[in-house]
NUMARVO-975884 format. One record per atom (N, C-alpha, C): residue in three letters; chain; x negated, y, z. Coordinates in pm, 1 decimal. Atoms other than C-alpha are relative to their C-alpha. Example, Ala and Ser with C-alpha at 12.3 -4.5 7.8 and 13.67 -1.06 7.14 Angstrom:
2
    r  c         x         y         z
  Ala  A     -89.0    -119.0       0.0
  Ala  A   -1230.0    -450.0     780.0
  Ala  A     -90.0     120.0       0.0
  Ser  A      82.0    -119.0      -6.0
  Ser  A   -1367.0    -106.0     714.0
  Ser  A      77.0     109.0      73.0
This chain:
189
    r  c         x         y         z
  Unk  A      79.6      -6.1     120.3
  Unk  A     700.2   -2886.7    5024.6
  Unk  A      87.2     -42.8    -117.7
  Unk  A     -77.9      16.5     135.1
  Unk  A     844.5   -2912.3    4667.2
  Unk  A     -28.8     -74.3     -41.2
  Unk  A      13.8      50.3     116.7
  Unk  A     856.4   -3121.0    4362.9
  Unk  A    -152.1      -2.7     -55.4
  Unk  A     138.4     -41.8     104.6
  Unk  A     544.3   -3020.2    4236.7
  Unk  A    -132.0     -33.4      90.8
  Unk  A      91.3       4.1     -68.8
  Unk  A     348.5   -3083.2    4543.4
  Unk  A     -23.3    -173.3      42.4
  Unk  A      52.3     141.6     -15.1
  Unk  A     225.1   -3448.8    4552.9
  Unk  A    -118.8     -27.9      64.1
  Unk  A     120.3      43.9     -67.3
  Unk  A       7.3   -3642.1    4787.9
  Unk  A    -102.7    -153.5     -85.7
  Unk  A      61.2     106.1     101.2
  Unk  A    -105.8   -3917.4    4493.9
  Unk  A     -90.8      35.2     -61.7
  Unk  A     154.0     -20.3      39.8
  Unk  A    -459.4   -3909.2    4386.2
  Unk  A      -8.0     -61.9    -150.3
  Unk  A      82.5      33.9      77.8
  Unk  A    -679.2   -3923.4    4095.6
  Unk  A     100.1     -63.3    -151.1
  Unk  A     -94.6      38.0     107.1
  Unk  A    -503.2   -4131.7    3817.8
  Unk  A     141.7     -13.4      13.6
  Unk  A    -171.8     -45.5     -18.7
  Unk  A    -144.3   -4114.2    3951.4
  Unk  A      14.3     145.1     -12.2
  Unk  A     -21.3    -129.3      38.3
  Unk  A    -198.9   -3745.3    3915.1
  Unk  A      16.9      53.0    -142.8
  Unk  A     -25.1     -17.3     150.1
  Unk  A    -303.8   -3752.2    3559.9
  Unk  A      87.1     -46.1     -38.5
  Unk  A     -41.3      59.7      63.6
  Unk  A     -59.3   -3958.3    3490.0
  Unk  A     190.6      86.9      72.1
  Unk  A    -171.6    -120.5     -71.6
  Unk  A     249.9   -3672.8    3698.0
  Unk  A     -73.6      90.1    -137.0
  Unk  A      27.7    -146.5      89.0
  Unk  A      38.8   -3412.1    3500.5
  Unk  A      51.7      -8.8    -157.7
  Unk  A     -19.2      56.3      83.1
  Unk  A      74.6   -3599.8    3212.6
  Unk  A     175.9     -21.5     -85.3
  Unk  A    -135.8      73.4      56.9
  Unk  A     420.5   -3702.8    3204.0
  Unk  A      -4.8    -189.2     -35.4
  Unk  A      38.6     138.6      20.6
  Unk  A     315.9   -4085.4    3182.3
  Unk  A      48.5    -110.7      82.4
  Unk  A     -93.6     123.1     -54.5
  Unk  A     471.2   -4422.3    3264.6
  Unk  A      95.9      26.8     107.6
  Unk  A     -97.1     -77.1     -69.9
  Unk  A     782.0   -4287.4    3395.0
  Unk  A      49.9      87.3      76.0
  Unk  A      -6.2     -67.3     -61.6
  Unk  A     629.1   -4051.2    3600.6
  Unk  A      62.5     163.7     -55.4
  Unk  A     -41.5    -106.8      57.3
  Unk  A     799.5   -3664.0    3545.6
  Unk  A     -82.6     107.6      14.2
  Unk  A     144.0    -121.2     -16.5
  Unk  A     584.9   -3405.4    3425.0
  Unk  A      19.9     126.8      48.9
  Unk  A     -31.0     -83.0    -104.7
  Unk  A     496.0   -3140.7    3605.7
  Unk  A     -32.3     146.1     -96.2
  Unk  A      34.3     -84.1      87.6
  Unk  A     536.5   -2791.1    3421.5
  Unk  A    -147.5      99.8      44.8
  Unk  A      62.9     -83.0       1.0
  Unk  A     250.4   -2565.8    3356.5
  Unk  A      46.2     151.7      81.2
  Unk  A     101.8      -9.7     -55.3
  Unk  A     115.6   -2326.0    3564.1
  Unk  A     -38.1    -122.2     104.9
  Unk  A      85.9      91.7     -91.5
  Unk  A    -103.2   -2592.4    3779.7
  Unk  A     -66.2      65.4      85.0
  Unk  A      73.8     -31.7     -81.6
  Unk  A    -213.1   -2553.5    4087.0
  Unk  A     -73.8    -152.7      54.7
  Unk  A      19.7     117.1      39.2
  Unk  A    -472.6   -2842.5    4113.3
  Unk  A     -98.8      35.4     141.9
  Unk  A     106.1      29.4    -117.9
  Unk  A    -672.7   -2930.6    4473.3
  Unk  A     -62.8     -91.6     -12.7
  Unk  A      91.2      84.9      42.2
  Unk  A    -986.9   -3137.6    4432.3
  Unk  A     -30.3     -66.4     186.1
  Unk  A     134.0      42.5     -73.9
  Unk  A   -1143.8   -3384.2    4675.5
  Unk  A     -66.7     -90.7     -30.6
  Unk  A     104.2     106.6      19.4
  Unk  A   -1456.2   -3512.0    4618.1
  Unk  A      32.5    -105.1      24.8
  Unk  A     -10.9     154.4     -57.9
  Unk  A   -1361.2   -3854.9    4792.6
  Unk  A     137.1     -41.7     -28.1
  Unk  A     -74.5      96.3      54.0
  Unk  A   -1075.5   -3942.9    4583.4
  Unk  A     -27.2    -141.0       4.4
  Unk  A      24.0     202.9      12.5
  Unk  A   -1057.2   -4349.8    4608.5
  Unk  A     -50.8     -35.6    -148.9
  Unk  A      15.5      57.1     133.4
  Unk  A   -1069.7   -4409.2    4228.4
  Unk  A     -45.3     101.8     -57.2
  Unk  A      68.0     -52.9      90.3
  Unk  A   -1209.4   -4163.3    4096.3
  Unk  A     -28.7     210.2      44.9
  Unk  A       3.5    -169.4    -124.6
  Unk  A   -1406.6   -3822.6    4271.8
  Unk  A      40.5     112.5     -56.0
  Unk  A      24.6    -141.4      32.3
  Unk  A   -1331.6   -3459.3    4216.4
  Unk  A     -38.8      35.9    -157.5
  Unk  A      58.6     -45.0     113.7
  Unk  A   -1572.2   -3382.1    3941.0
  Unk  A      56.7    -102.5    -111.3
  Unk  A     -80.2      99.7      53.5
  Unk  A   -1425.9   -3718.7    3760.9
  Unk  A      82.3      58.6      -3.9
  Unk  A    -139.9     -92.0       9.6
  Unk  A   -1127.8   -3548.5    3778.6
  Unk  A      31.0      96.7     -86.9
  Unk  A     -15.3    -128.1      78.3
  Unk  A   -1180.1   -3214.1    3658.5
  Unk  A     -49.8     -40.8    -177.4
  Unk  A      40.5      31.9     152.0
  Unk  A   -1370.7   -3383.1    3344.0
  Unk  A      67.4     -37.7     -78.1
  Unk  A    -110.5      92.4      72.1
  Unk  A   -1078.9   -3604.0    3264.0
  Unk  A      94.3      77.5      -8.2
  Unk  A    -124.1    -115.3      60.6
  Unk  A    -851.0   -3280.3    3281.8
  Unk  A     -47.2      83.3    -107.7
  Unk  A      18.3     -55.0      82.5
  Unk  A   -1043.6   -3064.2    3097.0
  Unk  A     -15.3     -36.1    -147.5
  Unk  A       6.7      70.7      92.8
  Unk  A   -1132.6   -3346.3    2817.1
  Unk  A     134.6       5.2     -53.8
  Unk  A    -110.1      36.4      80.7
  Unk  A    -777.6   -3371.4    2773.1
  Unk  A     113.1      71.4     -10.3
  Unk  A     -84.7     -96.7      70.6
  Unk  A    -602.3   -3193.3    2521.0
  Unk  A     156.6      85.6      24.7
  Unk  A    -128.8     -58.5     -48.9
  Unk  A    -273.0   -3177.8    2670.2
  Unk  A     -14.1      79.3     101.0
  Unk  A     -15.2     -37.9    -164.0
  Unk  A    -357.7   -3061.4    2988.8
  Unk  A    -103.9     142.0      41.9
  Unk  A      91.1     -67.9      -9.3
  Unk  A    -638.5   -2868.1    2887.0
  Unk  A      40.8     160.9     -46.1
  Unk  A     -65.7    -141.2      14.8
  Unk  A    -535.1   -2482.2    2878.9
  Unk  A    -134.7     126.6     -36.0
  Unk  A      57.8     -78.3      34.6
  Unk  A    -742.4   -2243.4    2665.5
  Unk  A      14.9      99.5     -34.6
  Unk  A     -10.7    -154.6      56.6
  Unk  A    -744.9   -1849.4    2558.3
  Unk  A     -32.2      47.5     -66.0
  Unk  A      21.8     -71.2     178.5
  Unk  A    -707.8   -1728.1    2225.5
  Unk  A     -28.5     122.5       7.1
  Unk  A       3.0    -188.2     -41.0
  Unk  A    -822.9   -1334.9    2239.8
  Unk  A     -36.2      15.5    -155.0
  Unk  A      39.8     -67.1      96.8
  Unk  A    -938.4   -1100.7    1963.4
  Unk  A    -123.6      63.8      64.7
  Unk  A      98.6     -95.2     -46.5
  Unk  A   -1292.2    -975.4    1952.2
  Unk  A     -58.4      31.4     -96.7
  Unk  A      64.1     -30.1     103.2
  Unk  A   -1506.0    -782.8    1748.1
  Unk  A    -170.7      -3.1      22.3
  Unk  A     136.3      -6.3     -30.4
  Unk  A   -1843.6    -878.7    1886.3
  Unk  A    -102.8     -80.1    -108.2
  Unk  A      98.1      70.0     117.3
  Unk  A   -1963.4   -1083.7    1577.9
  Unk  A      13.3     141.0    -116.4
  Unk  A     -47.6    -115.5      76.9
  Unk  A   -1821.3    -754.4    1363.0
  Unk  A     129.6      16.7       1.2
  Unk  A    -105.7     -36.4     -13.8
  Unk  A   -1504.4    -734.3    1222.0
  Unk  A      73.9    -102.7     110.5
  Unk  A     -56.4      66.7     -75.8
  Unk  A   -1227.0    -842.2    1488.3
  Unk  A      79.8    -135.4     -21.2
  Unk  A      -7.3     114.1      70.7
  Unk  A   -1198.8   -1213.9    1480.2
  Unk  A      81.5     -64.0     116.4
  Unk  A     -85.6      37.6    -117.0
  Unk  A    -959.9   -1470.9    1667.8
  Unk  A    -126.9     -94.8      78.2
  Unk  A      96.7      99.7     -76.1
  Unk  A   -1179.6   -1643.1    1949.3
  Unk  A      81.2    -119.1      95.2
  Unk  A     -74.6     158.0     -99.2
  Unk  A   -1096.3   -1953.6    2195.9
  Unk  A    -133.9      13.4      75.3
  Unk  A     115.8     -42.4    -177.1
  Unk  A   -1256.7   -1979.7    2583.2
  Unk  A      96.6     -67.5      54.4
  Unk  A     -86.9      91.5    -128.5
  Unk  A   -1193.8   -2206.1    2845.2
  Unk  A      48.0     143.8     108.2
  Unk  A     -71.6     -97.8    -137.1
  Unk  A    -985.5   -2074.7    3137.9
  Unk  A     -79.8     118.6      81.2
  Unk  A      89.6     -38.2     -69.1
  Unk  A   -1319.1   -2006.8    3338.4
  Unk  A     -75.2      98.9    -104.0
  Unk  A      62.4    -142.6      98.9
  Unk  A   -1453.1   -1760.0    3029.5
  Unk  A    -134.8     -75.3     -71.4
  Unk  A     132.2      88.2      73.8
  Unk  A   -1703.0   -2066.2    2893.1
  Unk  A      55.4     -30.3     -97.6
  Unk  A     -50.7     117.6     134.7
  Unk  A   -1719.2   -2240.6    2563.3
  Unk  A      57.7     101.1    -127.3
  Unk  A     -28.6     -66.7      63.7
  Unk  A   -1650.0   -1934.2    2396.2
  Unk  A       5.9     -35.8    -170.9
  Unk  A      81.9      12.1     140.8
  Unk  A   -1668.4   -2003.2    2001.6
  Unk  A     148.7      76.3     -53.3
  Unk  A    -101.5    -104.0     111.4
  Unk  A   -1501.8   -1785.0    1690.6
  Unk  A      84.3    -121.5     -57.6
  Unk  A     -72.6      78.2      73.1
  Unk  A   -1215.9   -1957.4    1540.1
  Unk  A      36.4      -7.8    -132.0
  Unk  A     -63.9     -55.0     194.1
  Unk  A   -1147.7   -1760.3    1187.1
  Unk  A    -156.7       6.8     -11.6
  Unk  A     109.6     -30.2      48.3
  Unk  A   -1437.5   -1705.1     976.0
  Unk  A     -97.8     142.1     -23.7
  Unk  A      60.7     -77.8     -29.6
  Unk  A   -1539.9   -1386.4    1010.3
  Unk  A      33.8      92.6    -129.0
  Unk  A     -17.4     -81.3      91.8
  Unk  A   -1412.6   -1264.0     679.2
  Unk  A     127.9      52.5      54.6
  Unk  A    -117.1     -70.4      18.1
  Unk  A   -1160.4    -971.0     692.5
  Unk  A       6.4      22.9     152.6
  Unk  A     -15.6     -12.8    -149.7
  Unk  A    -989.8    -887.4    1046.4
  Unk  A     113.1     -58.5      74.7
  Unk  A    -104.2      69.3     -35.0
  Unk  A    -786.8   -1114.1    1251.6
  Unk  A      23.0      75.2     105.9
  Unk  A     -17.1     -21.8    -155.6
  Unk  A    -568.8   -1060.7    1545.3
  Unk  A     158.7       0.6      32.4
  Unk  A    -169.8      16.6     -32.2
  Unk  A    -219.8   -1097.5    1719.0
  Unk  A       8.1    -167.9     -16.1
  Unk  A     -10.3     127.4      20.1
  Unk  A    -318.8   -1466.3    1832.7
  Unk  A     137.9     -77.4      82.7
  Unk  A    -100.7      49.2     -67.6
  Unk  A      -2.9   -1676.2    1956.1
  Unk  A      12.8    -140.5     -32.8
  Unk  A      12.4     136.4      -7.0
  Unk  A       7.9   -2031.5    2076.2
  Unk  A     122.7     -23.1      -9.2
  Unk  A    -150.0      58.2      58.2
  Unk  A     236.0   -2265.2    1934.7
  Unk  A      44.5     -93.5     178.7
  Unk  A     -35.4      72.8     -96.3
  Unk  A     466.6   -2460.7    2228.4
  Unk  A    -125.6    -152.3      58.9
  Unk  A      51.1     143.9     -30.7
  Unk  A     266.2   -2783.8    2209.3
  Unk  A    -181.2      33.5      30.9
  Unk  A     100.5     -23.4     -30.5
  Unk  A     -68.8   -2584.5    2287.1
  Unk  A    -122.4     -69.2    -119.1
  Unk  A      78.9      29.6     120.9
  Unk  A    -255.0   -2707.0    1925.7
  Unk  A     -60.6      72.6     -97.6
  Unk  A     -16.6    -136.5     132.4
  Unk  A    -144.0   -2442.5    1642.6
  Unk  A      11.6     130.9      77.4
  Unk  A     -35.3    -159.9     -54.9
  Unk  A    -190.3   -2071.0    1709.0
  Unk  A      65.2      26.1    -161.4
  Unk  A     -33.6    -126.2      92.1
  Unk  A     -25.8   -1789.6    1474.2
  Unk  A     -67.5      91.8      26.8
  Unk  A      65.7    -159.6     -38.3
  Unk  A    -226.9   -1491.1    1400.4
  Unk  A     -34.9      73.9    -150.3
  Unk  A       6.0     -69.1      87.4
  Unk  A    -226.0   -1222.1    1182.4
  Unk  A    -191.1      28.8     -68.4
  Unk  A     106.8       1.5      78.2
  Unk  A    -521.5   -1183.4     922.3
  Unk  A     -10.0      40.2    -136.3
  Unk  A      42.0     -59.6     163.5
  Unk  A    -644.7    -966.0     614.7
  Unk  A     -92.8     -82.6     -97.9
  Unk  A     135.5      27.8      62.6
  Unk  A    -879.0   -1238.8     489.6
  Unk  A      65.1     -15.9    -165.6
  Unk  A     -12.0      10.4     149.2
  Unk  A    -828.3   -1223.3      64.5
  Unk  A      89.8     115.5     -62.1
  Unk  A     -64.3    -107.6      48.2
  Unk  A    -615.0    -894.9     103.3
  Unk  A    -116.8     135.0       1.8
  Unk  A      39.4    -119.8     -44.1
  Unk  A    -728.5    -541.4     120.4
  Unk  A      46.7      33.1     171.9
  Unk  A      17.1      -6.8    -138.9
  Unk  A    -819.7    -439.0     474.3
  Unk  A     126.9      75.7      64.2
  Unk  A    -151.2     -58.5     -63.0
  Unk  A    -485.9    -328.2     697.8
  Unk  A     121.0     -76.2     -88.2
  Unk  A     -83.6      42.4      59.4
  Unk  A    -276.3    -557.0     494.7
  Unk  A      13.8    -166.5      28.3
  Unk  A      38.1     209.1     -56.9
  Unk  A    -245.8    -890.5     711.2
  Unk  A     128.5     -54.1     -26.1
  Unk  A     -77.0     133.2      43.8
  Unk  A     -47.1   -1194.4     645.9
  Unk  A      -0.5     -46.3      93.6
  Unk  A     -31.3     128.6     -80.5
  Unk  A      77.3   -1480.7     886.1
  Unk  A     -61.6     -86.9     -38.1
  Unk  A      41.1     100.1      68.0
  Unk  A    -125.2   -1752.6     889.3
  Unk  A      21.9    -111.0     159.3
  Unk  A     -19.7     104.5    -121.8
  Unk  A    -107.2   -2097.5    1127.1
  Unk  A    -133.3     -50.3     -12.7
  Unk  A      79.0      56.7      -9.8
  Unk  A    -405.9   -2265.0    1243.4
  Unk  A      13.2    -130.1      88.0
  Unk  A      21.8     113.4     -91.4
  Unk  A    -470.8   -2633.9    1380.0
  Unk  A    -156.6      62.1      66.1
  Unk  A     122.4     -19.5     -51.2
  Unk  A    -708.8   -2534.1    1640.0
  Unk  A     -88.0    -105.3      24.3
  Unk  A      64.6      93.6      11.9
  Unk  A    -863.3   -2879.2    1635.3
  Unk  A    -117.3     -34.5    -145.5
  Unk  A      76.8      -3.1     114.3
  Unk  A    -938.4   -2899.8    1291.1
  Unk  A     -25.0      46.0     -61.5
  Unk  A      16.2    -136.4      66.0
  Unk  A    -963.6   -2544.9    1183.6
  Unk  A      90.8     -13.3    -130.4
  Unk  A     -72.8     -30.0      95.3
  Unk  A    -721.1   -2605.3     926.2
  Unk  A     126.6      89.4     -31.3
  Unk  A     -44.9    -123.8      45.4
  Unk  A    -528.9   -2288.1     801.0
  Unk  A     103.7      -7.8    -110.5
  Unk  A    -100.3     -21.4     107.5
  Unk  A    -212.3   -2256.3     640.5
  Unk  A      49.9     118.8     -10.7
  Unk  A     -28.2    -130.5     -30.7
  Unk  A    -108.0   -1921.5     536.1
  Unk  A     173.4      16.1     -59.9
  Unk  A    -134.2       7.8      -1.1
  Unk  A     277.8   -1857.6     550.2
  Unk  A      59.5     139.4     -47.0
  Unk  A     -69.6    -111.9      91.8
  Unk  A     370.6   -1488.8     425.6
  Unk  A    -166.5      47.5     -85.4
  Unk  A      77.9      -3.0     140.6
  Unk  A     201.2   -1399.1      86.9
  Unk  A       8.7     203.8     -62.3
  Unk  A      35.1    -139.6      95.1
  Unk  A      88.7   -1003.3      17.5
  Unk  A     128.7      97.2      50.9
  Unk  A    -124.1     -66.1     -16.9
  Unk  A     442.4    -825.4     119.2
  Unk  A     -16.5      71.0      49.1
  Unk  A       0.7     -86.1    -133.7
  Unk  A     336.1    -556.3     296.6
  Unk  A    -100.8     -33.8     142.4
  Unk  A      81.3     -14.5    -137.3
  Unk  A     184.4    -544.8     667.6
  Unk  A      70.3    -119.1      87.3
  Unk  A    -107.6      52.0     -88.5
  Unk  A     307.0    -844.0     879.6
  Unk  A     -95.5     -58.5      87.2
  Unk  A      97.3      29.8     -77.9
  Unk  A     181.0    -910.7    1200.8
  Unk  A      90.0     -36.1     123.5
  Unk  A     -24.3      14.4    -143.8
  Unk  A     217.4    -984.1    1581.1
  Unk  A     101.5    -113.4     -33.0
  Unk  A    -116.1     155.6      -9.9
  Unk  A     372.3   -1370.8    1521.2
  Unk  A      -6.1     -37.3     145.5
  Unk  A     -32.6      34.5    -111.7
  Unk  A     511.5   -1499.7    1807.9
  Unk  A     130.8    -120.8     -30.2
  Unk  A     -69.8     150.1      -2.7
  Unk  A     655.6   -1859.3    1852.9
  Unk  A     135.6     -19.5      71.9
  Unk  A    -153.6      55.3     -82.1
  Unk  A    1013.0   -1935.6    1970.0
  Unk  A     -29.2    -165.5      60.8
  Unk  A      -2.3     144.7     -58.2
  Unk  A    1054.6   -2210.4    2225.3
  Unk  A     -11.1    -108.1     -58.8
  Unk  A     -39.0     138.4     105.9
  Unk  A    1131.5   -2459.2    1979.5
  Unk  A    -118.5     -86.3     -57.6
  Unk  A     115.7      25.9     112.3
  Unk  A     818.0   -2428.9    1793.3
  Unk  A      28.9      -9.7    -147.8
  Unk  A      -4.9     -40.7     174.1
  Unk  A    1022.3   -2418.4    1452.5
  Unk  A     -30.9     133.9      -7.3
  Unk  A     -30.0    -125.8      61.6
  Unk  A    1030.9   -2080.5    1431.7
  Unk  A    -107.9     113.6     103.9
  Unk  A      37.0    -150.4     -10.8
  Unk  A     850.1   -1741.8    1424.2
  Unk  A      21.2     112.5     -11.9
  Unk  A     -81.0    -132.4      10.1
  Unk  A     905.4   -1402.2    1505.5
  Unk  A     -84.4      99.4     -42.9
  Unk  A      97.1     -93.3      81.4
  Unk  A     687.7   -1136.2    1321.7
  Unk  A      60.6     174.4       9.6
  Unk  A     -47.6    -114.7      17.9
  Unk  A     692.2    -739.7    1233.5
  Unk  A     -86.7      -7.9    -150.4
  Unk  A      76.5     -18.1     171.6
  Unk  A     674.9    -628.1     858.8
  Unk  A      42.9      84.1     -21.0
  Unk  A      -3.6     -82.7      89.7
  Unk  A     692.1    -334.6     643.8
  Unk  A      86.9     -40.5    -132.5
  Unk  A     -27.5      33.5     136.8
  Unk  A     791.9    -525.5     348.0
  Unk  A     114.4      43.2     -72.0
  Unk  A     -88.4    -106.0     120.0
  Unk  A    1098.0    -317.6     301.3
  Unk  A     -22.8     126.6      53.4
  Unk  A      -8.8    -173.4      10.6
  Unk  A     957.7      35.7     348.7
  Unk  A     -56.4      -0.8     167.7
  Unk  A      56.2      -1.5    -131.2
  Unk  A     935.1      56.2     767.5
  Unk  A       3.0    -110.4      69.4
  Unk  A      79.0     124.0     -70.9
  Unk  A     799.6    -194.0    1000.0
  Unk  A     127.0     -49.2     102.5
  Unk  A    -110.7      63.9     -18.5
  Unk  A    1076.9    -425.4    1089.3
  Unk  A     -45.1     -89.2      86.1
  Unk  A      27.3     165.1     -83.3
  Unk  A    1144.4    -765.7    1296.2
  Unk  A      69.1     -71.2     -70.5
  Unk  A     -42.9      90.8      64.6
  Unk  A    1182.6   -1073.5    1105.5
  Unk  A      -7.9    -119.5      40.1
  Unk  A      39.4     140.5     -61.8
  Unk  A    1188.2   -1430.9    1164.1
  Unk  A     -39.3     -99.9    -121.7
  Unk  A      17.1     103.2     100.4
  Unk  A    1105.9   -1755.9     949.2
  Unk  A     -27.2    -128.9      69.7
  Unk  A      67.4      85.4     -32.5
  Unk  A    1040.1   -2104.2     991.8
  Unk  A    -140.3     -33.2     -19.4
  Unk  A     170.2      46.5      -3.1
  Unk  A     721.7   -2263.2    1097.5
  Unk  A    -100.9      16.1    -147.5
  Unk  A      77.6      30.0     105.4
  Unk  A     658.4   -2347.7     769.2
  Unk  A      10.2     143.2    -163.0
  Unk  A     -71.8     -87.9      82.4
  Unk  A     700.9   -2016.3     594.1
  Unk  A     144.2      41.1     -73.3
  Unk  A    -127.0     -36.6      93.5
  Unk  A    1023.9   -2035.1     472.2
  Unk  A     115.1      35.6      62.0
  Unk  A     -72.8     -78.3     -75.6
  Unk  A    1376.8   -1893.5     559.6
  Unk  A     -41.5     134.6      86.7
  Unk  A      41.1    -101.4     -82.4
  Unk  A    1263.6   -1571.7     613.0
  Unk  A     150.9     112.6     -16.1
  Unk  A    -155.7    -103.9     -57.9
  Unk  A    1563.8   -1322.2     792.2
  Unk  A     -87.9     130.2     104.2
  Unk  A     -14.9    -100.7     -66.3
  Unk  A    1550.3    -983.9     876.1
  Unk  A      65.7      39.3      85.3
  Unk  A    -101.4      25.7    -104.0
  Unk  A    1663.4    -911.4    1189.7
  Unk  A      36.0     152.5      55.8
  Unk  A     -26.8    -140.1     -56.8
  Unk  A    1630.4    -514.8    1259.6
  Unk  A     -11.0      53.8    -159.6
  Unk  A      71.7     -90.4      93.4
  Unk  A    1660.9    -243.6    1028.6
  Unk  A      19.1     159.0       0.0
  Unk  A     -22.0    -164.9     -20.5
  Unk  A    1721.1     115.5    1208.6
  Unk  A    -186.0      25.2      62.3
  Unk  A      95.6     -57.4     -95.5
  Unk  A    1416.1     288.4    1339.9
  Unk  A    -103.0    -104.1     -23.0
  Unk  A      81.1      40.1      -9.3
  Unk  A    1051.6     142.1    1402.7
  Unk  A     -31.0    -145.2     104.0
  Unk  A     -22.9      97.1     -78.6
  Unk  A    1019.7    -209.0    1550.5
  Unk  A    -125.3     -55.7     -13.2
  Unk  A      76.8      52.1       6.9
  Unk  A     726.2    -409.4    1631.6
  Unk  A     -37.7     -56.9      88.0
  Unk  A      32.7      52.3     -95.3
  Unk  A     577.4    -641.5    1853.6
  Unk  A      77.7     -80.3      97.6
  Unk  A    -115.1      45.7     -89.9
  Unk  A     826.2    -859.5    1917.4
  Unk  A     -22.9    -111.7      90.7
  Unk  A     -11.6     159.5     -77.2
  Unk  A     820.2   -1177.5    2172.2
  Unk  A      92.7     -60.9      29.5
  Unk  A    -139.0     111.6     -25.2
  Unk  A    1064.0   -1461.4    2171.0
  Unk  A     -50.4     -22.0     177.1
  Unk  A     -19.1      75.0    -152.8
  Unk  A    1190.2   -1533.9    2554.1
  Unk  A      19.8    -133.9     -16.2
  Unk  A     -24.7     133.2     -22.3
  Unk  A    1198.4   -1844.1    2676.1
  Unk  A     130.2     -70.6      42.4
């Protein structure tokens, strides 16, 4: 059996899953076996204290258009807890989680004319919204580099739909293609 496979229960687990008091954390994907008759603390105890907590807790950003226009949503693993994340003005979509599982990136027309989206970042905790490219054209499909400084995008903004990058925080923006049609790019890991 591997690294990853531990016979330590209940709070020595959270605390591998975790990365906590010297223990080494264990990377994501989880494969997590429950038994009810943990010593310190059962099963369902368990799953509550994983899902409660933020680090550990793994949710799915999609695009849907079931309120109208297509909006970014969030859903637990299991397809519960569904709620809209953008406001419903304009049309979002092209959601991408930042490294630390908090901030998404996702493209959004809200204050432009419709087909004309912008980069924007969201704290998915506190719905707070920063928007990082300003009117230039079409720029969409952000996607996060390992690091978490940096984003990788597609834009129009000189004429055909390119791949660009920038930091987190809007700025340093570099063009990185410019023959032919490019789009949809994803940083490897």
């Amino acid at each position: 059996m591997g690294d990853d496979v531990f016979n330590r229960v209940d709070i020595e687990a959270l605390e591998r899953l975790r990365g906590e008091n010297g223990a080494e954390k264990i990377a994501p994907p989880y494969l997590i076996l429950l038994d009810l008759n943990m010593p310190r603390m059962n099963g369902i105890e368990f799953l509550t204290a994983l899902r409660a907590d933020r680090l550990l807790r793994r949710d799915i950003v999609f695009v849907s258009g079931r309120s109208g226009p297509q909006q970014i949503w969030k859903m637990s693993l299991d397809g519960t807890n569904a709620e809209m994340l953008t406001s419903g003005e304009g049309d979002a979509s092209n959601p991408s989680w930042h490294p630390n599982g908090e901030i998404i990136a996702f493209s959004w027309t809200k204050g432009f004319e419709p087909g004309n989206f912008n980069i924007f970042l969201m704290d998915v905790a506190s719905r707070r919204i920063d928007q990082l490219t300003h009117g230039r054209g079409r720029n969409e499909n952000p996607n996060w580099a390992p690091d978490g400084r940096h984003l990788v995008f597609a834009s129009n903004r000189n004429g055909s739909m390119q791949i660009f990058s920038m930091l987190a925080d809007g700025t340093h923006v570099v063009q990185l293609t410019t023959q032919g049609r490019n789009q949809m790019p994803v940083w490897g890991k």
